[in-house]
Each structure stands twice: as structure tokens, then as C-alpha cells.
Backbone as CSV, one residue per row, in Angstrom:
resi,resn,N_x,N_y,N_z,CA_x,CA_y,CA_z,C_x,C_y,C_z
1,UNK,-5.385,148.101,104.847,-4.326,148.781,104.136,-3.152,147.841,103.931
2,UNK,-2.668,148.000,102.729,-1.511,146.260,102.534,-0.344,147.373,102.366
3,UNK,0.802,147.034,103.503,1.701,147.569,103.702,2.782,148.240,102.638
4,UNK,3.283,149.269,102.840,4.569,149.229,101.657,5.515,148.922,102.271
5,UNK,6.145,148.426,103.173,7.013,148.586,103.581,7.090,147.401,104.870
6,UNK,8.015,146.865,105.468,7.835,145.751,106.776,7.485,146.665,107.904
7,UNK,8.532,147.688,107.578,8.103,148.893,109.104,6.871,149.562,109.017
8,UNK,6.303,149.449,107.980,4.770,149.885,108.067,3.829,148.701,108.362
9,UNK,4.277,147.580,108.078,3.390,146.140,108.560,3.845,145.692,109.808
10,UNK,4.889,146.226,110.650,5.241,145.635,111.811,4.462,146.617,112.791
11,UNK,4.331,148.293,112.102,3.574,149.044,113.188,2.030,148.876,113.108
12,UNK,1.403,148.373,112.094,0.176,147.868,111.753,-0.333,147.044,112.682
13,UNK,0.444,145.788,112.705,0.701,144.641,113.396,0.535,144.833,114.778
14,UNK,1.829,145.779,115.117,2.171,146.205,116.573,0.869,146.717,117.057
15,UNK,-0.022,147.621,116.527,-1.247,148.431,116.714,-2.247,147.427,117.174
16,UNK,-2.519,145.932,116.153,-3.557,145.228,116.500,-2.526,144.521,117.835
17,UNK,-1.995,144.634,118.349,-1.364,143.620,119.323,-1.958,144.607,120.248
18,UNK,-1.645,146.142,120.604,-1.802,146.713,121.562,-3.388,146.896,121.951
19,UNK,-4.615,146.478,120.369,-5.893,146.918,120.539,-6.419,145.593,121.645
20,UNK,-5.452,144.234,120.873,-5.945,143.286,122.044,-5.843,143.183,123.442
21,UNK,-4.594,144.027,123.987,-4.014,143.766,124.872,-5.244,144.670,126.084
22,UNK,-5.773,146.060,125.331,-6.495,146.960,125.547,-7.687,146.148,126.698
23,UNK,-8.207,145.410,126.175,-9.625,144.619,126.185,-9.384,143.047,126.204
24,UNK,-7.895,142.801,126.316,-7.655,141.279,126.631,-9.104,140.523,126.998
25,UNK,-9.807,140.879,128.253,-10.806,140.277,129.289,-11.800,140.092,127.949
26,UNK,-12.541,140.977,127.306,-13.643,141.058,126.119,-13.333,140.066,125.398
27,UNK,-11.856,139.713,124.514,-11.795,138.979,123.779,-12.109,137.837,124.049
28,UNK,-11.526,137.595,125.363,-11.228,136.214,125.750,-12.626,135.199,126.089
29,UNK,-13.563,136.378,126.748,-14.883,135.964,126.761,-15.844,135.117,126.111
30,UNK,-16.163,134.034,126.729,-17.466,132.999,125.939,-17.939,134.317,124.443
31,UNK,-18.255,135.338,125.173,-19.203,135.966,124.596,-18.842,136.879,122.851
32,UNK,-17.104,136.411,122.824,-16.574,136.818,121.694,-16.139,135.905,120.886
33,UNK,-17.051,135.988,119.593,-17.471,134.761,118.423,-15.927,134.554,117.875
34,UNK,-15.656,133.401,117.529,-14.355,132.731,116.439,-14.840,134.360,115.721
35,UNK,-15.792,134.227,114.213,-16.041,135.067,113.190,-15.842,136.605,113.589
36,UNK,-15.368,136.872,115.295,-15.357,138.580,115.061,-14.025,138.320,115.462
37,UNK,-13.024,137.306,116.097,-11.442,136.953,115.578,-11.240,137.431,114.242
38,UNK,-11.648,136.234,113.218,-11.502,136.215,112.209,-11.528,137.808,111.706
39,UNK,-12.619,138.407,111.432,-12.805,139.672,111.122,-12.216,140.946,111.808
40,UNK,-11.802,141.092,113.169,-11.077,142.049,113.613,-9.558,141.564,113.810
41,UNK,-8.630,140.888,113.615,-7.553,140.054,113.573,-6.868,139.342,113.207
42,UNK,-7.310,138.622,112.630,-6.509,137.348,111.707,-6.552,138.095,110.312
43,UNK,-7.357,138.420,109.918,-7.721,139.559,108.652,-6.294,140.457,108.596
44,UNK,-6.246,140.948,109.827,-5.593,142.234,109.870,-3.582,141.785,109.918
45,UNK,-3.689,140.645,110.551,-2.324,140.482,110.398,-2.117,139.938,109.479
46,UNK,-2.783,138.623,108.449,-2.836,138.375,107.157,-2.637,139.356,106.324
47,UNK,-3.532,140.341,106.312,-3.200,141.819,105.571,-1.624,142.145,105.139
48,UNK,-1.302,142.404,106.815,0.187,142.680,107.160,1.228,142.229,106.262
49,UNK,0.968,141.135,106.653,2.040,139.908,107.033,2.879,139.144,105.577
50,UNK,1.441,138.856,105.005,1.162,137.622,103.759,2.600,139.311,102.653
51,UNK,2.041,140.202,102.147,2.910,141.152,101.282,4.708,140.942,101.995
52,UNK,4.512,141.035,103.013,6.235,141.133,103.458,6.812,139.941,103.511
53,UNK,6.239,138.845,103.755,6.410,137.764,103.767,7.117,136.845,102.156
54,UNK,5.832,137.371,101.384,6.193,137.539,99.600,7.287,137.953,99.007
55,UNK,7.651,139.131,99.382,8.597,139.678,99.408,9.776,139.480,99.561
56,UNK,9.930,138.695,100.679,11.273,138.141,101.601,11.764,137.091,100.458
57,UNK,10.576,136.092,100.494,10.492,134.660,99.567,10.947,135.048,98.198
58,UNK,10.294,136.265,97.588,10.779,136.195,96.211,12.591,136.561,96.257
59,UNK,12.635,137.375,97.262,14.228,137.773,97.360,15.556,136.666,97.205
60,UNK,14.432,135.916,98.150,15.878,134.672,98.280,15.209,133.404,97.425
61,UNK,14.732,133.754,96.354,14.357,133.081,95.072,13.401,131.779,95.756
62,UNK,12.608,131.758,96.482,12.035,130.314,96.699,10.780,130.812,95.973
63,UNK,10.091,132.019,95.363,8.897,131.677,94.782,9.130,132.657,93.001
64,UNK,8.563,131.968,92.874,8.635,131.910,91.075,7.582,133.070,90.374
């Protein structure tokens, strides 16, 4: 879901922070691949992140 809003991408955000924190031990494990990072996480704060981020940048004119 690509945020409308920062306070909707910071509680997004906040959510995947708390799912890791949940299962810290699982992640951290030999047994949890780079590719299910990638796909449960990096995905998800990219999602977030990259729209509010855009946003900010176009405000204070650095992107065209």
C-alpha cells in the first residue's frame, strides 16, 4: 500500500519494525534467506519511504 500521507508511512513502517522485533531470533537465523529480507522488508519500507521522501525533495525544489 503506497502511503498518502508520512503519518500513514511512518505507522506502516513502525508496524514492519514491531513484526521484526516479534521474531527478532527467526530473522536473524542462518536459516532466513537475503530474498525473504528482500521480500518481507526492504520491499515494505521502500514502499513507505521512496513516496514521502519524493515529496519532501520536490518541496524544497531539488527534483524536477
Amino acid at each position: 500500500m503506497i502511503p498518502g500521507t508520512f503519518s500513514e508511512a511512518f505507522t506502516q513502517v513502525k508496524t514492519l519494525v514491531e513484526k521484526f522485533q516479534k521474531t527478532e531470533a527467526h530473522y536473524l537465523s542462518p536459516k532466513y534467506q537475503e530474498a525473504e529480507v528482500r521480500q518481507e522488508f526492504l520491499a515494505g519500507f521502500r514502499e513507505q519511504l521512496l513516496p514521502s521522501l519524493n515529496t519532501i525533495f520536490h518541496k524544497i525544489g531539488n527534483i524536477k
